[in-house]
N, C-alpha and C positions, 0 to 999 in steps of 0.2 A: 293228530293235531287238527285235520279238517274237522273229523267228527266231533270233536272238544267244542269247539268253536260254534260248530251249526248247534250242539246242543244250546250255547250260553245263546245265544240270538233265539232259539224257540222258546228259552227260559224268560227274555227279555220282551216287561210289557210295555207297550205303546205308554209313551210320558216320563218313561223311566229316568232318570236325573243322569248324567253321568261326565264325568269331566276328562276331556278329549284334545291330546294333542296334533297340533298342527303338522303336518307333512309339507303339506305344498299347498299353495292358491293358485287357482288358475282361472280362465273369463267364465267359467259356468258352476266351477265349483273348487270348493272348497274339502282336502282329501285332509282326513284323520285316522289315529288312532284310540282306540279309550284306550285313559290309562290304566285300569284295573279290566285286566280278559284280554287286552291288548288285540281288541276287533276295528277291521278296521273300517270305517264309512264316509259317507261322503256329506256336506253339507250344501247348501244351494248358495253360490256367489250372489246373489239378490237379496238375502237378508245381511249383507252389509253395505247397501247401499248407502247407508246413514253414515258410514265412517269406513275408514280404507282396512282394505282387507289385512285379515291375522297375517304375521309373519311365521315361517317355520320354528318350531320348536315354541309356541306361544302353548298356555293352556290356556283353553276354552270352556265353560259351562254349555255343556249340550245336552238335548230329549232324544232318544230313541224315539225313532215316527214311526217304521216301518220298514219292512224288508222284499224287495222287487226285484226281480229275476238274479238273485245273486248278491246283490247290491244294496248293502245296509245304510237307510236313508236314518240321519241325525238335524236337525232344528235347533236353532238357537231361537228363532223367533218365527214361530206360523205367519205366510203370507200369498196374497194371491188370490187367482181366481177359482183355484181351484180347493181351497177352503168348504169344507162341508160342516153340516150339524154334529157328524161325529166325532172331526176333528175339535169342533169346538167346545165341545163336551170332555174332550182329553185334554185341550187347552183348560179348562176350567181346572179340571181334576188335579190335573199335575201342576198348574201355574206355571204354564208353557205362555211368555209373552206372545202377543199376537201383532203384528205392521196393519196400524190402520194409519189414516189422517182427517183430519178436521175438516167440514165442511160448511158447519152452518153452527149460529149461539142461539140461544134464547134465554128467559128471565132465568133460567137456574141451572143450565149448562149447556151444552154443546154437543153437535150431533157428529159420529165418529163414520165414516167408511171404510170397514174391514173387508174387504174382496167381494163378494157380493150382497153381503149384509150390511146394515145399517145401525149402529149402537149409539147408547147415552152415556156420555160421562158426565156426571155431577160436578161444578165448580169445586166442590169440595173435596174433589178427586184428580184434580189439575197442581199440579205444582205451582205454586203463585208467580217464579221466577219463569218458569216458562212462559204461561201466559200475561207478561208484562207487555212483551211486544208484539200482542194481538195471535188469535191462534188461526185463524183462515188459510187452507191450505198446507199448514203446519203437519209432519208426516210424527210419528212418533211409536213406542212402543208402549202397548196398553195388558194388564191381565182383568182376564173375563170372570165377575164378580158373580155374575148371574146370569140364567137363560131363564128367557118367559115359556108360556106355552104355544105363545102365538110367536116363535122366531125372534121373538127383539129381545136383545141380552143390554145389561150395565155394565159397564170398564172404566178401570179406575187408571190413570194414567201417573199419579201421584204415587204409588205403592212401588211402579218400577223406578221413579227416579229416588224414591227413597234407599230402595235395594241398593238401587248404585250411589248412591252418596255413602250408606251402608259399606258396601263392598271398598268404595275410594276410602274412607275413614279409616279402615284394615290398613289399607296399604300406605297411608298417609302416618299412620300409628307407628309404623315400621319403617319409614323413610325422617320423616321429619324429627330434628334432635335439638335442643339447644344449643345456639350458638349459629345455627344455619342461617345459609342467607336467601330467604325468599321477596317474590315479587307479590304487592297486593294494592286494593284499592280503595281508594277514602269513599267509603258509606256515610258517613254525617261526622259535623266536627261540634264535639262537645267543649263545653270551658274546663272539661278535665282532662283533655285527651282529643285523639281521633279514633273512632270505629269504621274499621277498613275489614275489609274481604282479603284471606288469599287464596290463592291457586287449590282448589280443592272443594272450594266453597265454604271455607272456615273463616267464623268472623272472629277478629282481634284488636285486641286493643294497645293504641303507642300514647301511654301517659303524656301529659303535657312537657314533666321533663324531660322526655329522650323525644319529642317532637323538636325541640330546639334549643341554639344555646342559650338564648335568650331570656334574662331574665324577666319575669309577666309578659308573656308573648301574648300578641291577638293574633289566634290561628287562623280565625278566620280571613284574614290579610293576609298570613302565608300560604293558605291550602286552600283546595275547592274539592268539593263534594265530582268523584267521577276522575281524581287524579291518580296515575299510575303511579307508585313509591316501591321501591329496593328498601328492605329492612333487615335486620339480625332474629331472631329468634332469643328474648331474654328466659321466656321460664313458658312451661309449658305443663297444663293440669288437665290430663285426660278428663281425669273423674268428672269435673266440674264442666269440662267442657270451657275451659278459660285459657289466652293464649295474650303474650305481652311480648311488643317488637321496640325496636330502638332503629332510628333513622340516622341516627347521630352520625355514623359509621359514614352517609354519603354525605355530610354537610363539614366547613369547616369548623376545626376546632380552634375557637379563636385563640387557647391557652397553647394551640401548636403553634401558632404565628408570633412577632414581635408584640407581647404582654407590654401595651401605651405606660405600665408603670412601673417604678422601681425604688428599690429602699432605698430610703431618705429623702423623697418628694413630698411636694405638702403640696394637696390638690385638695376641690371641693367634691363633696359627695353631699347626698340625698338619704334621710334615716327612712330603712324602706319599714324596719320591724324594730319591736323593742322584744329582746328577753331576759329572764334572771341573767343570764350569767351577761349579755353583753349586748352591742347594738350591729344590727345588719346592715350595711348602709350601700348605695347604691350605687360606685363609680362613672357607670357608662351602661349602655346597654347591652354589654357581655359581660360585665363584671361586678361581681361584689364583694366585700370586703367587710370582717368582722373587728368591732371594739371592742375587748374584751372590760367587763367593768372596770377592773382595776384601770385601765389608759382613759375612761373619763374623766377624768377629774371628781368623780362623785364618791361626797365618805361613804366609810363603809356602813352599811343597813339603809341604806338611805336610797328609796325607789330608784328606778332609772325615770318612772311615766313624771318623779315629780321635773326632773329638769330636762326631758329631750320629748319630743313627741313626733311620728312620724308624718313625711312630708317637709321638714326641718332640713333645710342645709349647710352643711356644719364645713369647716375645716380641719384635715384627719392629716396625718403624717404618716405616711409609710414601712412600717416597723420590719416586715418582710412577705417577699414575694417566693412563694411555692409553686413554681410549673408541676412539680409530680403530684403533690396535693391536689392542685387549682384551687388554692388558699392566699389571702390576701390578708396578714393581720393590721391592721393601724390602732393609731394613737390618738385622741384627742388632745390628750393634756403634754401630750412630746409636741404636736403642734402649737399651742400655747405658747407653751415654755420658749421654744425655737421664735417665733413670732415676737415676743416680747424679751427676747433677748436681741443684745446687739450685733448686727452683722459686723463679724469681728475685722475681717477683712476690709472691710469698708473703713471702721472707726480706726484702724492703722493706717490707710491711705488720705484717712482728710487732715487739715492741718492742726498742727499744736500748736502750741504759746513754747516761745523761747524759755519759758520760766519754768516749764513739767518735767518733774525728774522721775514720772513715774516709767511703772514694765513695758507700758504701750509705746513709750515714747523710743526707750530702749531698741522695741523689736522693731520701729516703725525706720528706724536707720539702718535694719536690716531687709525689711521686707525691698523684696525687686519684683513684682511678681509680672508673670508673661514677657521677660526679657530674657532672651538667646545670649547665654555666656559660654562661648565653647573652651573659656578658662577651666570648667567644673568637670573635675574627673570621672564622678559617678553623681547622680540622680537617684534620692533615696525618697520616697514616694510612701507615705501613709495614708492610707481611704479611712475617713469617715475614726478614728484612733478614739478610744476611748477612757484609753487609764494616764490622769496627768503626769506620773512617775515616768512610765515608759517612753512618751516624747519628749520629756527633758531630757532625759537620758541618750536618746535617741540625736537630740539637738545639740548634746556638749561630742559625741561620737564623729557629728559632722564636720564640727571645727576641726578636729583631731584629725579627720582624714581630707579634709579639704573639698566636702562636698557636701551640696545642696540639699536642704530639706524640703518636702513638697506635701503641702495639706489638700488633700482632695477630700473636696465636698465637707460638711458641716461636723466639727468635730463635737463630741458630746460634753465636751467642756471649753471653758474660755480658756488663753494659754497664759490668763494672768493668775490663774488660781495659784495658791502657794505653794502647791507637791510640785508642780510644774515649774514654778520657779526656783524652788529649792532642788531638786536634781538635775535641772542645767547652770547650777550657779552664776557664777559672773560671765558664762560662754554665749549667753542671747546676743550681748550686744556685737558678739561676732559671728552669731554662724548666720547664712544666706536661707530666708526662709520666704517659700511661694505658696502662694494660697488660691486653689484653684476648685470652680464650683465644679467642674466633672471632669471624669478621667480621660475625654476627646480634649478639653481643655490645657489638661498636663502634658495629655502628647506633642500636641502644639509647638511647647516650646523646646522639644527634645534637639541635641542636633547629632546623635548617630544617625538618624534616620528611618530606626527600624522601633518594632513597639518595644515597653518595657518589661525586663522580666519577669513574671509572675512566681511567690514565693508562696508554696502552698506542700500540706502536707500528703496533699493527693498526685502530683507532679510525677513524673515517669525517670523524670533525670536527676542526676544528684549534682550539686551548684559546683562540685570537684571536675566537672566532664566538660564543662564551658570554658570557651577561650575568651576572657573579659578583655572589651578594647577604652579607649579614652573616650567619656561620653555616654557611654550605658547608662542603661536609665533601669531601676527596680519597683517594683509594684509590693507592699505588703498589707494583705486586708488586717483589718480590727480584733483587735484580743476575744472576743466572744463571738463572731460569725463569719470572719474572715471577708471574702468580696461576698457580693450577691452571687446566686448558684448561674442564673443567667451571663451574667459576664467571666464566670469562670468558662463555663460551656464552652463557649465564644473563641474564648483564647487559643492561639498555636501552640500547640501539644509541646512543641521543639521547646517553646519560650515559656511551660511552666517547671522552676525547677521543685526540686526538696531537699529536705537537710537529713542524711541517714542518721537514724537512731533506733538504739531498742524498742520491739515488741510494743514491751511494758511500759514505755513513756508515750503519754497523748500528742504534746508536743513541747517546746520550749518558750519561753517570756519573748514578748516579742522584741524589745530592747537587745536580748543575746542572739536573735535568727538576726538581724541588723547586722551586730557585730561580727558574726559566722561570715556572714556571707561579704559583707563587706569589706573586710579586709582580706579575704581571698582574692578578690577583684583587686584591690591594690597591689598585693605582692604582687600578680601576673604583669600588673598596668607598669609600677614603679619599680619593680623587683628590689621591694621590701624584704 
């Protein structure tokens, strides 16, 4: 085994490469093994004075120097005063770094102190990033380019920091994945983006969209050149050398918080863009919202540039709200319509001529709206109803069981239209009907005290497992989107019910879920 061994060391020559694991560190030196021959030597604790000594079990890239009474001496980095011409010449040969430091510049580089010599490194043998913040006294590691005849050699200090961005890029290839979350630094803010640095010294770029939520952000009001940011990693292109981050992750997202709008509000917007198919328009500054052409009001083939142009602020209606999307559809021409139609609620509350035998006049000796009648057994509650048939129906249902009908917020038709009068027959001028512009509105005038129940096909409970008391109050959204998905969210899991039914059925008319559930509630209440 000895003999094995003393042969590979008289086999190994001065510069020889060889990669050496760590044993132990201690104040003078540094004990390894190679890992190929498994010899073992010592390295000098002084050439890590630049950074803290290997830990055990690290591997190390080392040079065979030399072998001295025993004692097989290995270098990571030639240093010292005891530095000679020969050494420096196996430094050259093998591209053994050498520990100099900077002493002095002039017009085309800088003069180097390697142990008792004196070297040039060319500017253009300097790393740019190092010498940023002046190189004076600066200690560093250099490989020896050249020796003259007269002692004076050239080193290039640039080739070892390349190595090691080299060598970190290895292991940066092998650590860093999409999806990771690193730390890096804004290098200049473009009007496309930010170009930042991260940890490794890789430059990347975070698109203006995943810079913020904002729509048309001025970055430069949000960011400064020299700012530390937490990012995601979106996509990563060795080849090219191109890498794309997303910030979004530590900023909020305004679509995670209470969304300022909800379907069936008429708000103004700003037209930010015009395209084929429709208009961008601008609600606020976290939000935008699309008009699809058909909701302009503009016939068809007919430009969108000839009647809107951007910069224009228009009045849009709210058609619906998508948290998981972060979609916003509106209407121009539902806003219109809504607008230049009569608030109906209103024209039942103002007065008539003793002489009007019209429908209004009718319902307008029914309407009580926002009065507390704890006469009313159950609270039967429409949002926003859209098929005239159904709320007649819905309204002769109410007489018959002795309870109140409740219009939240803007129905899509007038309740004089004729399907509407024709399936509540001669019962308007009896049933109790309340018209209220929101669902905090309806609660108002509840008097169980508790909210109302929500009648949904998504619901956990079946409307058979509830103990109905005098005074409940029911919630049932619109024939084609039911409540907004936000106010479903919202609601007490306890207080959404459903009506069991097959598989294969979507759901039922909503006039018959009324009926279902409503006279369930009576028998328990009146025992019907």
């Amino acid at each position: 085994m000895l003999e094995a061994s003393f042969k590979k060391k008289k086999a190994m020559e001065s510069g020889t490469r060889v990669t050496a694991i760590v044993n132990s560190a201690k104040k003078d030196f540094v004990f390894v093994t190679t890992k190929e021959g498994k010899l073992p030597g010592i390295i000098s604790s002084e050439e890590f004075i630049e950074s803290e000594l290997p830990k055990q079990g690290n591997e190390i890239e080392a040079y065979f120097l030399k072998e001295d009474h025993g004692d097989i001496h290995f270098t990571t980095c030639l240093s010292g005063d005891s530095l000679n011409k020969d050494l420096l010449e196996i430094a050259k040969r093998a591209e053994i770094p050498v520990l100099g430091q900077f002493i002095g510049e002039n017009d085309s580089g800088a003069e180097v102190k390697i142990g008792e010599f004196t070297a040039f490194c060319p500017f253009s043998q300097i790393d740019p990033e190092f010498k940023k913040s002046g190189l004076s006294g600066k200690r560093s590691k250099f490989l020896i380019q050249d020796i003259g005849t007269r002692g004076k050699f050239v080193v290039s200090q640039k080739k070892i920091s390349d190595k090691a961005k080299e060598a970190k890029l290895g292991i940066l290839k092998q650590e860093l994945k999409e999806g990771m979350f690193v730390t890096c630094k804004v290098k200049t803010i473009q009007n496309f983006g930010l170009i930042v640095e991260m940890d490794g010294g890789l430059t990347a770029l975070i698109p203006i969209s995943e810079a913020t939520y904002k729509k048309n952000p001025e970055l430069e009001k949000e960011f400064q050149v020299g700012q530390t940011l937490r990012a995601r990693i979106l996509r990563i292109d060795w080849e090219n050398q191109k890498f794309a981050l997303t910030v979004k992750d530590f900023l909020k997202d305004p679509w995670a918080q209470t969304v300022p709008f909800k379907e069936g509000d008429i708000v103004k917007g700003t037209i930010d863009s015009l395209k084929p198919f429709g208009l961008f328009v601008k609600l606020d500054d976290h939000f935008n919202g699309l008009v699809p052409a058909r909701e302009t009001g503009t016939p068809n083939r007919v430009p969108l540039t000839q009647s809107f142009k951007p910069g224009e602020v228009i009045d849009v209606f709210v058609m619906e709200v998508n948290p998981e999307r972060k979609q916003i559809s509106l209407s121009i021409q539902k806003a219109k319509e809504i607008q230049e139609r009569m608030d109906y609620s209103s024209y039942l509350s103002s007065d008539t001529s003793g002489s009007t035998s019209s429908f209004g006049a009718i319902l307008q000796n029914s309407l009580n709206k926002n009065k507390k009648d704890d006469s009313m057994p159950l609270h039967i509650g429409l949002y926003r109803p859209e098929i005239p048939p159904n709320t007649g129906n819905i309204a002769r249902l109410c007489v018959a069981l002795g309870a109140e009908l409740h219009i939240i917020g803007q129905a899509s038709f007038d309740l004089s239209e004729k399907a509407a009068r024709r399936a509540g027959l001669d019962y308007w001028d009896k049933v109790k009907i309340s018209f209220h512009s929101s669902l905090e509105e309806y609660k108002t005038i509840l008097t169980s005290g508790t909210d109302p129940y929500l009648i949904s096909v998504y619901g956990k409970r079946s409307y058979t497992e509830v103990r109905y008391k005098e005074g409940d109050a029911f919630l049932f959204g619109n024939e084609t989107s039911g409540v907004p998905t936000e106010m479903k969210n919202s609601w007490n899991e306890e207080r959404i019910l459903k009506i069991p039914m097959e598989d294969s059925s979507r759901c039922l008319n909503l006039s018959n879920s009324v009926a279902v559930i409503s006279y369930e509630a009576m028998r328990q209440i009146r025992s019907w």
